[in-house]
DSSP file (Angstrom, degrees, kcal/mol; ACC not computed):
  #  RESIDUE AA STRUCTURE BP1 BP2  ACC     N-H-->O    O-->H-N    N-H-->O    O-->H-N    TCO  KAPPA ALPHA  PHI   PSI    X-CA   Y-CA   Z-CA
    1    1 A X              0   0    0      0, 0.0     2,-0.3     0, 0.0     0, 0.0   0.000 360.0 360.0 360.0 139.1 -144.4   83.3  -16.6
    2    2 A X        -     0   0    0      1,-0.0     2,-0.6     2,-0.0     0, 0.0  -0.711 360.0-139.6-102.6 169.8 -143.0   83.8  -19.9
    3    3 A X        -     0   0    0     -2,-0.3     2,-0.4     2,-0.0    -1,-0.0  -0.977  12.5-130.2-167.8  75.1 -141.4   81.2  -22.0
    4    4 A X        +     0   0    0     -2,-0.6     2,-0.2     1,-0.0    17,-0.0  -0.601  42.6 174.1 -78.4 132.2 -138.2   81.8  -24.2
    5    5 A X        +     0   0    0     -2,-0.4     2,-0.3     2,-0.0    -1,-0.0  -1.000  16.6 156.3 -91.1 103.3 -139.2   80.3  -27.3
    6    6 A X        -     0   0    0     -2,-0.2     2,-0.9     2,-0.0    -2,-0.0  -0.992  32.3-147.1-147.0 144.9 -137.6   80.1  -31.0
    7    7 A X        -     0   0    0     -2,-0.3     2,-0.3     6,-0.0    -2,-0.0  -0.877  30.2-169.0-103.4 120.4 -138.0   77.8  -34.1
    8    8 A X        -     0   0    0     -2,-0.9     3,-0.1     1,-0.2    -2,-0.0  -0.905  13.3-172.2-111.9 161.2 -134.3   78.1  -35.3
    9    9 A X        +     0   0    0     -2,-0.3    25,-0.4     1,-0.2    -1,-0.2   0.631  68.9  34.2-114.0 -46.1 -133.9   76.5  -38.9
   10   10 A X  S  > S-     0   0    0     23,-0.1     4,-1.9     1,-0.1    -1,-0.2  -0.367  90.0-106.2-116.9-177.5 -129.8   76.7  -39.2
   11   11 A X  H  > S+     0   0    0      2,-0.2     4,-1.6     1,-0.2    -1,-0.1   0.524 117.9  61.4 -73.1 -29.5 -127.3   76.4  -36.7
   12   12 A X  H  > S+     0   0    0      2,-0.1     4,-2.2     3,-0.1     5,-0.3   0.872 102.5  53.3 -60.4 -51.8 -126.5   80.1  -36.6
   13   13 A X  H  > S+     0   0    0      1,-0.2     4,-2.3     2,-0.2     5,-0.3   0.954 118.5  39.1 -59.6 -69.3 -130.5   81.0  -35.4
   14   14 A X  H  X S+     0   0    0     -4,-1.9     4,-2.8     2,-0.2    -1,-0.2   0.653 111.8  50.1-113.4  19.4 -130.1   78.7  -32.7
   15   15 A X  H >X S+     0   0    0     -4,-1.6     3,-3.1     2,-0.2     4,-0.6   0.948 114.1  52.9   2.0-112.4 -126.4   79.4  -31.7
   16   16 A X  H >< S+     0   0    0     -4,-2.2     3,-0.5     1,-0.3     4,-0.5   0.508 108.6  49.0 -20.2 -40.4 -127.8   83.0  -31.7
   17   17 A X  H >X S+     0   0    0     -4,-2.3     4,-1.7    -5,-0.3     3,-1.0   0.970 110.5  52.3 -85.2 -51.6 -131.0   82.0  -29.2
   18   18 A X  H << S+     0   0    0     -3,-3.1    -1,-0.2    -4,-2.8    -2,-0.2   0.649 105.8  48.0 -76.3   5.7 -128.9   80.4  -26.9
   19   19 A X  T << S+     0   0    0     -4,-0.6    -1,-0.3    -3,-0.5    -2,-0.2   0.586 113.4  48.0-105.1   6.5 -126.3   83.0  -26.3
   20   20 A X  T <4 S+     0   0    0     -3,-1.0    -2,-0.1    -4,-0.5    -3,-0.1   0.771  97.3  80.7 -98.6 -24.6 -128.7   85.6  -25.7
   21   21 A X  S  < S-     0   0    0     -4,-1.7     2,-0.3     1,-0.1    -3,-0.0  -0.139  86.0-115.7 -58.7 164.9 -131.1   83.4  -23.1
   22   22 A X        -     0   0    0     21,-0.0    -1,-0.1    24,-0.0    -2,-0.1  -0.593  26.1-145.0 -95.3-161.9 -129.9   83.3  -19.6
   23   23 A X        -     0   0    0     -2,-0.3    22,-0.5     1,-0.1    23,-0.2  -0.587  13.0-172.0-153.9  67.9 -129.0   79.6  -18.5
   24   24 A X        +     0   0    0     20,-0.1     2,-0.2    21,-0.1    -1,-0.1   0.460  69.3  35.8 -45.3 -17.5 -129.7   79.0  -15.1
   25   25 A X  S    S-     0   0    0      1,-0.5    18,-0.1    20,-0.0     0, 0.0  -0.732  96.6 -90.0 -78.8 164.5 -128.1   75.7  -15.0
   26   26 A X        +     0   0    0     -2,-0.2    -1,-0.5    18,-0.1     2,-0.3   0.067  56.7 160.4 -51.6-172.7 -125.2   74.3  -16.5
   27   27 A X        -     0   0    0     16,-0.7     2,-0.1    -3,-0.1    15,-0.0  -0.936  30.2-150.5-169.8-168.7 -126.1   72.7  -19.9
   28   28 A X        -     0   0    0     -2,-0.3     2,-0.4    14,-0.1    14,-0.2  -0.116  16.7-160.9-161.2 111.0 -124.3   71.6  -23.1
   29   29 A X  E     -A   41   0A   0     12,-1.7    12,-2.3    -2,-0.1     2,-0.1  -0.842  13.4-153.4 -79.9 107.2 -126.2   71.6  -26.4
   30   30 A X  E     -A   40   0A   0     -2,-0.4     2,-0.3    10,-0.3    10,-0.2  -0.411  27.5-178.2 -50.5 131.1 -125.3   69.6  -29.8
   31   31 A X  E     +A   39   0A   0      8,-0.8     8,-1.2    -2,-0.1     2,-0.3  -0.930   9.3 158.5-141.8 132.8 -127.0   72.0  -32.7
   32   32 A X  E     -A   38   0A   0     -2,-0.3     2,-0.4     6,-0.2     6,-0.2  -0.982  17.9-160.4-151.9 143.5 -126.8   70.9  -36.5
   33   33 A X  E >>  -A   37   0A   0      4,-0.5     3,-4.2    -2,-0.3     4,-0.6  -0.840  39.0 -84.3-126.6 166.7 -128.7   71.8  -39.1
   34   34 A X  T 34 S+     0   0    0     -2,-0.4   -24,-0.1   -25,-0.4    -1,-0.0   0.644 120.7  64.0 -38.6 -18.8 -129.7   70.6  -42.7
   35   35 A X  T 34 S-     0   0    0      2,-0.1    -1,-0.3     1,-0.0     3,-0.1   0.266 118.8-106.4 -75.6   2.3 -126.6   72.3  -44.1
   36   36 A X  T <4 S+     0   0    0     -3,-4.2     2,-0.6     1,-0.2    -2,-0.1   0.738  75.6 142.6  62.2  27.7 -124.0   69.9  -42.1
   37   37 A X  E  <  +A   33   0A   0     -4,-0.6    -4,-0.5    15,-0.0     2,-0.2  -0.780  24.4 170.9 -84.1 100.3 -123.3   72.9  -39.8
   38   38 A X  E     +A   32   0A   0     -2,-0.6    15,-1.5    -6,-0.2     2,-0.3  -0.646  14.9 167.1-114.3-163.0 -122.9   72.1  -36.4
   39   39 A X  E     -AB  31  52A   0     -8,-1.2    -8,-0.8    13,-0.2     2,-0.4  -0.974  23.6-131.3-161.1-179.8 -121.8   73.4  -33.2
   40   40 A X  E     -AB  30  51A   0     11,-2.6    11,-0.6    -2,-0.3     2,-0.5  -0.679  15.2-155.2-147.7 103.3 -121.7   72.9  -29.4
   41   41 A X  E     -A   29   0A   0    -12,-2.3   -12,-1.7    -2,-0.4     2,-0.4  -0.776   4.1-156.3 -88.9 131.8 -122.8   75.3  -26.8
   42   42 A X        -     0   0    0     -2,-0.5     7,-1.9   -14,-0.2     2,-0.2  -0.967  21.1-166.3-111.1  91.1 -121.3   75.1  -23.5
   43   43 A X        +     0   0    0     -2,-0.4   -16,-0.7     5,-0.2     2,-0.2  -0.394  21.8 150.1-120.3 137.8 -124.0   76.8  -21.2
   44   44 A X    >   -     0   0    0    -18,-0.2     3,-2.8    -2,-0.2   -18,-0.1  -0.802  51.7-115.4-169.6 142.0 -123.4   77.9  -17.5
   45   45 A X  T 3  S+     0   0    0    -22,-0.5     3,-0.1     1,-0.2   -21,-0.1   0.930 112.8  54.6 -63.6 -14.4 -125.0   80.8  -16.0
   46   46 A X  T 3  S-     0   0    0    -23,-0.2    -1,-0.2     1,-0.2     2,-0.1   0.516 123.0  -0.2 -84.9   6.8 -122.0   82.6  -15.6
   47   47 A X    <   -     0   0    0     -3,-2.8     2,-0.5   -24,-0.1    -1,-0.2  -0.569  61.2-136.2 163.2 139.0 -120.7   82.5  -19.2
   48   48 A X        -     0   0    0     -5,-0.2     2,-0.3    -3,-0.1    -5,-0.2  -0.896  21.0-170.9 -88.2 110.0 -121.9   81.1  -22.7
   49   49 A X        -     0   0    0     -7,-1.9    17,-0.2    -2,-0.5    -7,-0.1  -0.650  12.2-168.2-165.3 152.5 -119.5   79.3  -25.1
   50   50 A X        -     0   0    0     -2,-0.3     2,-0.5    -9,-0.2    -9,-0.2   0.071   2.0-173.3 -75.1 124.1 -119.8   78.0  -28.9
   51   51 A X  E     -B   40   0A   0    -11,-0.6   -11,-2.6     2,-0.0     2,-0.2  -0.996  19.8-156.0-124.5 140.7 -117.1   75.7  -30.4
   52   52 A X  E     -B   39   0A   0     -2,-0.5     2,-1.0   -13,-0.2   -13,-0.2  -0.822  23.7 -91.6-117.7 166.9 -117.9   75.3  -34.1
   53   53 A X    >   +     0   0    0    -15,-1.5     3,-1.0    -2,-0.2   -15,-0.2  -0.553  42.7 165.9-105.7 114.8 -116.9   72.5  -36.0
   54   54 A X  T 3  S+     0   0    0     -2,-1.0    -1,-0.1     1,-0.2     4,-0.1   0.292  72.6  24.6 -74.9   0.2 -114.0   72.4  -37.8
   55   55 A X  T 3  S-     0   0    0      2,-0.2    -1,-0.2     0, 0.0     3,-0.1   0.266 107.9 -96.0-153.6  17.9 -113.1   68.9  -38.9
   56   56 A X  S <  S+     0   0    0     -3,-1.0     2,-0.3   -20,-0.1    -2,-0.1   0.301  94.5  79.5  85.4  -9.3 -116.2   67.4  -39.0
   57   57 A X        +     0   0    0      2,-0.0    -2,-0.2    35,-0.0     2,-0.2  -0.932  41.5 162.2-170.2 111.6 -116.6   65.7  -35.9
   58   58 A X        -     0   0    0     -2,-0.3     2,-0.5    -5,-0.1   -19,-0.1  -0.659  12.8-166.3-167.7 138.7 -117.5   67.0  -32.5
   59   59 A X        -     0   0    0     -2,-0.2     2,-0.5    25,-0.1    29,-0.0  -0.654   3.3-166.5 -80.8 116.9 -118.9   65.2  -29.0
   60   60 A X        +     0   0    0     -2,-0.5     2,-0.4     4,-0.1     4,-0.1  -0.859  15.2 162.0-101.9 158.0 -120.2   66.7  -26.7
   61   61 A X        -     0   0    0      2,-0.5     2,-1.7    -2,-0.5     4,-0.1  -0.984  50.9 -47.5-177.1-159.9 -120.8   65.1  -23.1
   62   62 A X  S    S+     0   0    0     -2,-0.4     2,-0.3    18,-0.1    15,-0.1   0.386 107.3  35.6 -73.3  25.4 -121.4   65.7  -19.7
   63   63 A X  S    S-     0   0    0     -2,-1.7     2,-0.6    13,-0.1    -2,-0.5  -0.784  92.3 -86.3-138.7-173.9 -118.8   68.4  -18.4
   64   64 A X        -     0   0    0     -2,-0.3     9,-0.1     9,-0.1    -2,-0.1  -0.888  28.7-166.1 -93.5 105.3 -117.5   71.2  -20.2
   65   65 A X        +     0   0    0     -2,-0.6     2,-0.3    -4,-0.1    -1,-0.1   0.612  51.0 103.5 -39.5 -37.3 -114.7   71.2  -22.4
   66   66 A X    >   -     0   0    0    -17,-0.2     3,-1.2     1,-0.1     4,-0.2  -0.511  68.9-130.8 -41.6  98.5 -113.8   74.5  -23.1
   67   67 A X  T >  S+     0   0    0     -2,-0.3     3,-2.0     1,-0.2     4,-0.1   0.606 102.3  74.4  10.3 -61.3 -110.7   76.0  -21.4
   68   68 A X  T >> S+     0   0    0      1,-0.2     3,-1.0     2,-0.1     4,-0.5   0.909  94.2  49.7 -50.0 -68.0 -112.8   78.9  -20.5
   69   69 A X  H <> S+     0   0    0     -3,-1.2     4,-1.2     1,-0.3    -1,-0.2   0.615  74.4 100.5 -34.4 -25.4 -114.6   76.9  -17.7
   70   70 A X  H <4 S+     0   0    0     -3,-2.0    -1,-0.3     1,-0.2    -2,-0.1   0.632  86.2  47.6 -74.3  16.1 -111.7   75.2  -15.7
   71   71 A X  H X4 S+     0   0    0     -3,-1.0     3,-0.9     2,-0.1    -1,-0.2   0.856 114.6  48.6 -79.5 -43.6 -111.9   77.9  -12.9
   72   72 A X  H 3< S+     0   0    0     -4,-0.5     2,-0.8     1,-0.3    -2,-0.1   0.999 136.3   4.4 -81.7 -67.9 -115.6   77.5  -12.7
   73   73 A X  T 3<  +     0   0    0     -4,-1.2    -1,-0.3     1,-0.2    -2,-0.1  -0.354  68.0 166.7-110.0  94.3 -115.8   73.7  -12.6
   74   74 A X    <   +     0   0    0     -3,-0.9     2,-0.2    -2,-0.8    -1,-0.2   0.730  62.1  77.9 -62.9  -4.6 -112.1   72.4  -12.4
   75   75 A X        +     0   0    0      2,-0.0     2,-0.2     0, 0.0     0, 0.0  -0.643  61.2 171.7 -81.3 149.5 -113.4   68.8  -11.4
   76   76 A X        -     0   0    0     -2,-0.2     2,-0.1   -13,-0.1   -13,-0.1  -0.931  35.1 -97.0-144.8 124.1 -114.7   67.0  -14.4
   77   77 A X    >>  -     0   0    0     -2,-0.2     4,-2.3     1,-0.1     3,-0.7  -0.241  11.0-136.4 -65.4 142.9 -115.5   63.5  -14.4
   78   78 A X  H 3> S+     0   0    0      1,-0.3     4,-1.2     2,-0.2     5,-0.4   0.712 104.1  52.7 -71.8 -43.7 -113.5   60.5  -15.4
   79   79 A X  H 3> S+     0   0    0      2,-0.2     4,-1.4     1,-0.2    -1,-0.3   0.887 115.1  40.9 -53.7 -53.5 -116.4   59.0  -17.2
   80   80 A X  H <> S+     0   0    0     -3,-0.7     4,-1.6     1,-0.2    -2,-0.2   0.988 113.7  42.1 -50.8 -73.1 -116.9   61.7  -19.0
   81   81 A X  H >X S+     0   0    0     -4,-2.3     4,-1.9     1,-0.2     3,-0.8   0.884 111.1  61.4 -68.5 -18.0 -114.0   63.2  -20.1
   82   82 A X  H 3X S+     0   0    0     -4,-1.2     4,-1.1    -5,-0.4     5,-0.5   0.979 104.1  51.2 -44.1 -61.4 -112.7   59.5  -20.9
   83   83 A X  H 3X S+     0   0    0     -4,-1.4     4,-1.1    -5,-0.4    -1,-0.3   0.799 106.6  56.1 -51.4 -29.7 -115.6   59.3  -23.3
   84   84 A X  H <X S+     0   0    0     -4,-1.6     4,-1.7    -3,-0.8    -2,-0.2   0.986 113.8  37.1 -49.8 -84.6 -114.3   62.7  -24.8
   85   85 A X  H >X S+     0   0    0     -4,-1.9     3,-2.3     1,-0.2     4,-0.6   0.760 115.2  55.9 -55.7 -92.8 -110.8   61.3  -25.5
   86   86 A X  H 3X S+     0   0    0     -4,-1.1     4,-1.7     1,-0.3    -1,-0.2   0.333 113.0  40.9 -52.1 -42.5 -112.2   57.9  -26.6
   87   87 A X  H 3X S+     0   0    0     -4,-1.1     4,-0.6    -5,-0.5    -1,-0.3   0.761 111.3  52.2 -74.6 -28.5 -114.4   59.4  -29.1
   88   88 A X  H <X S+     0   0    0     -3,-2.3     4,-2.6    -4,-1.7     3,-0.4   0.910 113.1  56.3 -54.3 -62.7 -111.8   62.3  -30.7
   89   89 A X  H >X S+     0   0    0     -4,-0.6     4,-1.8     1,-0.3     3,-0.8   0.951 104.9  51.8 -28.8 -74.7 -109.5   59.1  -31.0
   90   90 A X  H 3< S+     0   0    0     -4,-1.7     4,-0.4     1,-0.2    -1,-0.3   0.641 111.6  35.4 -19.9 -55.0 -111.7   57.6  -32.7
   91   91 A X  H 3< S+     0   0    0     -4,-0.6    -1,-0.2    -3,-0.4    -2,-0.2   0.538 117.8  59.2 -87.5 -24.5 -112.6   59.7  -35.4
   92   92 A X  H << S+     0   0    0     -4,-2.6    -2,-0.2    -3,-0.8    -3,-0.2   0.789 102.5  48.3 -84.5 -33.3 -109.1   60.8  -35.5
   93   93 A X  S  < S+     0   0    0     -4,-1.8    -2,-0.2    -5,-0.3    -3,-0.2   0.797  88.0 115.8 -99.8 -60.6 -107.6   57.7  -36.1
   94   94 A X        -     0   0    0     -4,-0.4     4,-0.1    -5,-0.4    -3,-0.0  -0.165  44.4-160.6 -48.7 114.3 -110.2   56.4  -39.4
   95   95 A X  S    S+     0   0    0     -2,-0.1     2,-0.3     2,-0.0    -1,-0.1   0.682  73.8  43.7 -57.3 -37.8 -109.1   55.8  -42.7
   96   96 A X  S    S-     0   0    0      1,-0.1    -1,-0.0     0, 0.0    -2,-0.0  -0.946  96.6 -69.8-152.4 167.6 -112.4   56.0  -44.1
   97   97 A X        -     0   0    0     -2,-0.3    -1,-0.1     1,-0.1     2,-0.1   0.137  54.8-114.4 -70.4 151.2 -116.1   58.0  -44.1
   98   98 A X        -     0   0    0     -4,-0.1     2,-0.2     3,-0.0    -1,-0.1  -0.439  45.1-173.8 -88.4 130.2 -118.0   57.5  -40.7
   99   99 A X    >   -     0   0    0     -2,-0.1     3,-2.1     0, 0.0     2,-0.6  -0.814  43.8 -85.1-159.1 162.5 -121.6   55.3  -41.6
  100  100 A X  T 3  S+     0   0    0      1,-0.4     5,-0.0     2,-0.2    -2,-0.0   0.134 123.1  51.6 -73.3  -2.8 -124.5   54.2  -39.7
  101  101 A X  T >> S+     0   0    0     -2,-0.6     4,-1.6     2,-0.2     3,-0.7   0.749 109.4  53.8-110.1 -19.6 -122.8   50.8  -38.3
  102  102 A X  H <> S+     0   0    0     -3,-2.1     4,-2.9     1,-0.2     5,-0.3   0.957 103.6  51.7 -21.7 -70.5 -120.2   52.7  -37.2
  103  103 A X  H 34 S+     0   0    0     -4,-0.3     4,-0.3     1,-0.2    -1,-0.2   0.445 115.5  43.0 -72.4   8.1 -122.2   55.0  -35.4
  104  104 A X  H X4 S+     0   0    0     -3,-0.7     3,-1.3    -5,-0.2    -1,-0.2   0.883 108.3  53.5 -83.6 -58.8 -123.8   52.1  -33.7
  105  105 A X  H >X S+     0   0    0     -4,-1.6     3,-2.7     1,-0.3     4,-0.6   0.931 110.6  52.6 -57.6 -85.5 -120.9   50.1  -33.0
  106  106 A X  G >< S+     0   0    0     -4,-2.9     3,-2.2     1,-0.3    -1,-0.3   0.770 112.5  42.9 -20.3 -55.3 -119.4   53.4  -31.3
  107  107 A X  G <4 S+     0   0    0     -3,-1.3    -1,-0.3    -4,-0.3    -2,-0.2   0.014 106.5  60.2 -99.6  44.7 -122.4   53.9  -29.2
  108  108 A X  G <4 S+     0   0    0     -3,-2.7    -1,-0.3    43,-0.2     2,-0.3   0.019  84.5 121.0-137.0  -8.0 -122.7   50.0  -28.3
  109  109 A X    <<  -     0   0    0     -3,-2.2     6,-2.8    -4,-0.6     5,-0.3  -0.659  38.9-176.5 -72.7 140.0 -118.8   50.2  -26.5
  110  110 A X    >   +     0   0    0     -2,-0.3     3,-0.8     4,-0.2     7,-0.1   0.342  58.4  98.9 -87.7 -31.5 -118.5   49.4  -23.2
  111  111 A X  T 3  S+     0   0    0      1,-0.3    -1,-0.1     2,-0.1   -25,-0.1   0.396 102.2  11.2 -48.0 -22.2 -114.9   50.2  -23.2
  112  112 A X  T 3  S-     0   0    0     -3,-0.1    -1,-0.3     3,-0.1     4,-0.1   0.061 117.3 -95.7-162.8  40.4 -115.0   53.6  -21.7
  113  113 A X  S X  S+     0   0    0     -3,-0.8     3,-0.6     2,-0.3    -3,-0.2   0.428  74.4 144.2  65.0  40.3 -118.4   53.3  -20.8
  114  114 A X  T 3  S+     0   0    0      1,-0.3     2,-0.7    -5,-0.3    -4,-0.2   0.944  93.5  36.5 -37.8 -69.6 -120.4   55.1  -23.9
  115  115 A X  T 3  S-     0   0    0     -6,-2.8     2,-0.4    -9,-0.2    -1,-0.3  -0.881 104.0-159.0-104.8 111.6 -122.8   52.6  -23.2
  116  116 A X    <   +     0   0    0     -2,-0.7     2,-0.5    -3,-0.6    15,-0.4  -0.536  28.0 177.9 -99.3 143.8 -122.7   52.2  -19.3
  117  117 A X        +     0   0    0     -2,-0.4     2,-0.4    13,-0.2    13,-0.2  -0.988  40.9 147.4-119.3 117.3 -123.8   49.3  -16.9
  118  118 A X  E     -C  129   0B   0     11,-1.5    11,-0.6    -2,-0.5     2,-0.3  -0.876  41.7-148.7-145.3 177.2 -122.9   50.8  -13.8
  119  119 A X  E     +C  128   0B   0     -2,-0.4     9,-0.2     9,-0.2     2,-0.2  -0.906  32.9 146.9-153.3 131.8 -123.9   50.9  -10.2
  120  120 A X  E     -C  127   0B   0      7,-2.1     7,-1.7    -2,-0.3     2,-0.5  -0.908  45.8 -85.4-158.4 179.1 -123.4   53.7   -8.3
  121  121 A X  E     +C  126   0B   0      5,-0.2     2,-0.4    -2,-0.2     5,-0.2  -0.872  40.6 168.2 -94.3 121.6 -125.0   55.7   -5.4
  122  122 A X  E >   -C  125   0B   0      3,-2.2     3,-1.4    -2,-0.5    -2,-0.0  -0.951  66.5  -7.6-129.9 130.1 -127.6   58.2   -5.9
  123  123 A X  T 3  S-     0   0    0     -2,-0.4     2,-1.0     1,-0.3    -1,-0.3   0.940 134.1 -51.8  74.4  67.0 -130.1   60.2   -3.4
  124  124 A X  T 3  S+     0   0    0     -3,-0.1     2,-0.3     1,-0.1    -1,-0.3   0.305 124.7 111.6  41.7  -0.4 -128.6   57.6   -0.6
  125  125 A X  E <  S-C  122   0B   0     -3,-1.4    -3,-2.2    -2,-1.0     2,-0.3  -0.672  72.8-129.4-105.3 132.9 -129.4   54.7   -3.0
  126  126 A X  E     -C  121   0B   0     -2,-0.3     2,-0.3    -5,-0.2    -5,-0.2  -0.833  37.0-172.3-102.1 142.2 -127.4   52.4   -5.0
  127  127 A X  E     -C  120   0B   0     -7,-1.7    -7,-2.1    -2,-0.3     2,-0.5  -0.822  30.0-129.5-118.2 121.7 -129.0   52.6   -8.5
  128  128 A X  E     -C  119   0B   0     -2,-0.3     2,-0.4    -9,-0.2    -9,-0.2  -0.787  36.1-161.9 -68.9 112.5 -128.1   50.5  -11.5
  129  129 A X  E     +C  118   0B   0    -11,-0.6   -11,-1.5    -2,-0.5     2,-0.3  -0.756  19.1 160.4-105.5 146.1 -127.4   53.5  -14.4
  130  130 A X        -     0   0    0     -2,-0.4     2,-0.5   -13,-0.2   -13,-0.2  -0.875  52.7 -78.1-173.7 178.0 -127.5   52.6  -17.6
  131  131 A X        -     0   0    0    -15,-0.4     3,-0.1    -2,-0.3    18,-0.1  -0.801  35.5-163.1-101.2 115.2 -128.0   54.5  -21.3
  132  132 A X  S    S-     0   0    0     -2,-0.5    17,-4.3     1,-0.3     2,-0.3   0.991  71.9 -29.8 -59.7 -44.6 -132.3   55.1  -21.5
  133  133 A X  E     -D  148   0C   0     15,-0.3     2,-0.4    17,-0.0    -1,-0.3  -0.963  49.9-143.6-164.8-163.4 -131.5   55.7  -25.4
  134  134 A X  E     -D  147   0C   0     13,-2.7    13,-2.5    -2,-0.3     2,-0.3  -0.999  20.3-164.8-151.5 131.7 -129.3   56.6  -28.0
  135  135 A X  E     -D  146   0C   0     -2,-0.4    11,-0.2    11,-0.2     2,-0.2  -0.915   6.4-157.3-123.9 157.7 -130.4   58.5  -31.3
  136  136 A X  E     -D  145   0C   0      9,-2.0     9,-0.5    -2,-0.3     2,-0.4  -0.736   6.4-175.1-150.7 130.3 -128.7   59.1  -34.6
  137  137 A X        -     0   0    0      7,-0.2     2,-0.6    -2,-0.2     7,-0.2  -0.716  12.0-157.2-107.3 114.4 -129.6   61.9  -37.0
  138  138 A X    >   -     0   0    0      5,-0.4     3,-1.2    -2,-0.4     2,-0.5  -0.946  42.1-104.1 -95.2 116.3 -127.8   62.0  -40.5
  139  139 A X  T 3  S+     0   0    0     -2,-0.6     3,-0.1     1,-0.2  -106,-0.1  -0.171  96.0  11.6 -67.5 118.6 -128.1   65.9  -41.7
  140  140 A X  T 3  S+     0   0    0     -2,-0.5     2,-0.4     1,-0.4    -1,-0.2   0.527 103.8 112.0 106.8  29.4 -130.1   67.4  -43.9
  141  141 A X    <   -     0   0    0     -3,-1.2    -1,-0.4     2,-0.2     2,-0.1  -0.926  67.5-126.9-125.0 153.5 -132.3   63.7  -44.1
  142  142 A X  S    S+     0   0    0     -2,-0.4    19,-2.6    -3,-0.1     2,-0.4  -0.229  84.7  80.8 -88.0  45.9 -136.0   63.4  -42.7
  143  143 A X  E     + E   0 160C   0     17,-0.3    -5,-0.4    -5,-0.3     2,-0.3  -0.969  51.8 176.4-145.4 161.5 -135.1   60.8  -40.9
  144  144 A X  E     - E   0 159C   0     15,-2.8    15,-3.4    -2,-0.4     2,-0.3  -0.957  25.1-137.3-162.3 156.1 -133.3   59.7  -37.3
  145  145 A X  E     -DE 136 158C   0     -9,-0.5    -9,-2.0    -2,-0.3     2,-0.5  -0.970  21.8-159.6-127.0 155.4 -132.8   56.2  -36.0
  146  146 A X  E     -DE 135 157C   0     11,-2.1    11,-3.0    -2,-0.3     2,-0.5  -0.966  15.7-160.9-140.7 145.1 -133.5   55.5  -32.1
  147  147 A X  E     -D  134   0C   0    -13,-2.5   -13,-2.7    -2,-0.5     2,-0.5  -0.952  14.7-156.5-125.4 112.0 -132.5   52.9  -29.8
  148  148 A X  E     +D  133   0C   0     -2,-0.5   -15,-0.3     7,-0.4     2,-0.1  -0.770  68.0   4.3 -84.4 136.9 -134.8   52.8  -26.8
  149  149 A X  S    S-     0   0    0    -17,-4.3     2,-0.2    -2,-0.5   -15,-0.1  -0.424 122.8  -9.1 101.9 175.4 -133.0   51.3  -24.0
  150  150 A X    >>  -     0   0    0      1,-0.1     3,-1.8    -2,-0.1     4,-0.8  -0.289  62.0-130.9 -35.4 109.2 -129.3   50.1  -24.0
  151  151 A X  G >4 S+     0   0    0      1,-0.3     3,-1.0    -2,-0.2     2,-0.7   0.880 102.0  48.2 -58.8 -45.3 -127.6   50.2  -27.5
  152  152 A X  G 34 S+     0   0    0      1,-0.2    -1,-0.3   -45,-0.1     3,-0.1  -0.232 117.6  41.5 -69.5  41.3 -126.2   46.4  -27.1
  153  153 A X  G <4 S+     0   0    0     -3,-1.8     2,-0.5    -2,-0.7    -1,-0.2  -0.240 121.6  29.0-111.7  20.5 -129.1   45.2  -26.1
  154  154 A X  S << S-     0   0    0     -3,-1.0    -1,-0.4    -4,-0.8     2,-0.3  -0.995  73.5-119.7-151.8 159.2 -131.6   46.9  -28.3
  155  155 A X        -     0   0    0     -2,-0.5     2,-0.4    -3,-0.1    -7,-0.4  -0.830  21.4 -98.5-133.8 176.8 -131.6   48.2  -31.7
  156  156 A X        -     0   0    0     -2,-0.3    -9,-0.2    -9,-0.1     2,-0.2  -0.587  31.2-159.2-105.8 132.2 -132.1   51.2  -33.6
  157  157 A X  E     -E  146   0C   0    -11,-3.0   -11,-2.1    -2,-0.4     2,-0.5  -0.544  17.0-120.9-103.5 134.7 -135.4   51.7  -35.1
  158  158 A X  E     +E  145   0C   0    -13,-0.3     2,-0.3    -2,-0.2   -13,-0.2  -0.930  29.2 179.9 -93.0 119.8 -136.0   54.3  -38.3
  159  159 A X  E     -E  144   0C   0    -15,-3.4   -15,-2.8    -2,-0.5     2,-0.3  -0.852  21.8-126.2-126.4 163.4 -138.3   56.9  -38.0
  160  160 A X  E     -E  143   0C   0     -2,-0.3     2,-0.4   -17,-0.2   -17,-0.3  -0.727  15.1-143.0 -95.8 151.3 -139.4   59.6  -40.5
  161  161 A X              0   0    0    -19,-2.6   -19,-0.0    -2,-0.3   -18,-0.0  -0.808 360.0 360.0 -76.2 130.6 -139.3   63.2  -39.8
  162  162 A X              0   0    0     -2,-0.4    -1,-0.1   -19,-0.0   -20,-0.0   0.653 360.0 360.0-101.3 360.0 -142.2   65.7  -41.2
């Protein structure tokens, strides 16, 4: 079996590798590189597409945003897109530059369930669902910080990149 493979450096290369793969599942990929380009590809086998960012700021999460999609799935979940809006708001709405207790605090709300405590049924079972971790990556730094486990109850750890 072969193996699509690619080391992308910028945002463009791996853009470019993911529209050209197929995508047997759905997907949606966050890409940024050291230049503070990102982008978000919105993956389904049945069509590829790239929102780039334009204002600084873009979420991705677990349906598709894109227009382009609502024929294919026109349900999207409340969790989700709730999390969408809640975060655009967010960012939309702040007087002043975005920094690393921000970006905790954000991904420590409970409020439209960013970080979820839930119960719900899965595989016949009811499941307690919850966030496994949470990272954040400032670009074009060797570094990322990770919170294994809930972000309000655990905290985010600094690691180096090589």
């Amino acid at each position: 079996m072969k193996r699509a493979t690619q080391k992308s450096t910028t945002t463009d290369e791996a853009v470019s590798f993911l529209l050209k793969i197929p995508h047997l599942m759905g997907n949606n990929y966050l890409v940024a590189d050291r230049a503070n380009n990102f982008a978000i590809v919105e993956a389904h086998p049945a069509r590829t597409i790239v929102t780039v960012d334009r204002r600084g700021f873009l979420a991705a999460a677990n349906h598709y945003v894109s227009p382009e999609f609502d024929e294919i799935t026109p349900t999207k979940p409340r969790h989700s897109t709730d999390r969408i809006d809640y975060l655009n708001s967010w960012f939309n709405n702040r007087t002043s530059p975005v920094d690393q207790r921000d970006l905790e605090a954000i991904q420590r709300t409970h409020d439209v369930e960013i970080c979820p405590h839930v119960q719900e049924i899965y595989e016949g079972k009811l499941r307690n669902l919850t966030t496994c971790w949470a990272w954040i990556a400032h670009l074009g730094e060797n570094r990322l910080y990770l919170c294994e486990g809930s972000p309000c109850e655990s905290d985010y750890e600094e690691y180096c990149l090589l």
